[in-house]
C-alpha positions, 0 to 999 in steps of 0.5 A, a space after each residue: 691048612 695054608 697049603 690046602 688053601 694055596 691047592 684051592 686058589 691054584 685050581 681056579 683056573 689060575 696060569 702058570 705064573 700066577 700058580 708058581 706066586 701063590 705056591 711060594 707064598 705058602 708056608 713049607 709042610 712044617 711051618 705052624 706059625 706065620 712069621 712076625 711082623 717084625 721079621 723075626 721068626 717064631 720059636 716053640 715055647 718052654 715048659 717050666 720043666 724045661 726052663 728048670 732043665 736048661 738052668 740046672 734048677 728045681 722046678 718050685 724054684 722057676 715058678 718062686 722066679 715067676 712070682 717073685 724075681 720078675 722071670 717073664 712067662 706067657 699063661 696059656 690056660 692054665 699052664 705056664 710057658 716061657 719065651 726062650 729069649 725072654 729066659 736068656 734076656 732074663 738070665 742075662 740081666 743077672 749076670 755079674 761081670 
């Protein structure tokens, strides 16, 4: 949609160099997200089925996390989704040295 929108703002008689500004604030054709505004860029969130994957466990097993171990997840609806770095900041605070 956002390149549609820089197409628009060219079309109005824009010059040159003010078309070349505006094509570069667009985001490439696979971009979905704006990035934060603390610089970092957005990541796809996990199903429960794919953290259980990456951490070789049952998938009752990351909601009893969730629930119960303080696992951080986003309720999106009615569905679960997890920030890969909130699970890695997570598994990492377990860690026994």
């Amino acid at each position: 949609m956002a390149v549609n929108v820089a197409k628009e703002e060219t079309s109005k008689t824009a010059s040159p160099e003010e078309s070349k500004q505006i094509a570069e604030r667009a985001p490439s054709d696979g971009a979905r997200f704006q990035e934060r505004a603390s610089g970092d860029t957005p990541v796809r969130l996990w199903t429960v089925r794919e953290v259980a994957d990456f951490l070789g466990v049952h998938q009752k097993t990351v909601y009893h996390w969730v629930a119960v171990k303080g696992l951080v997840s986003i309720r999106l609806g009615n569905r679960v989704r997890f920030d890969p770095r909130d699970v890695l900041r997570w598994v990492s605070a377990r860690r026994e040295d």
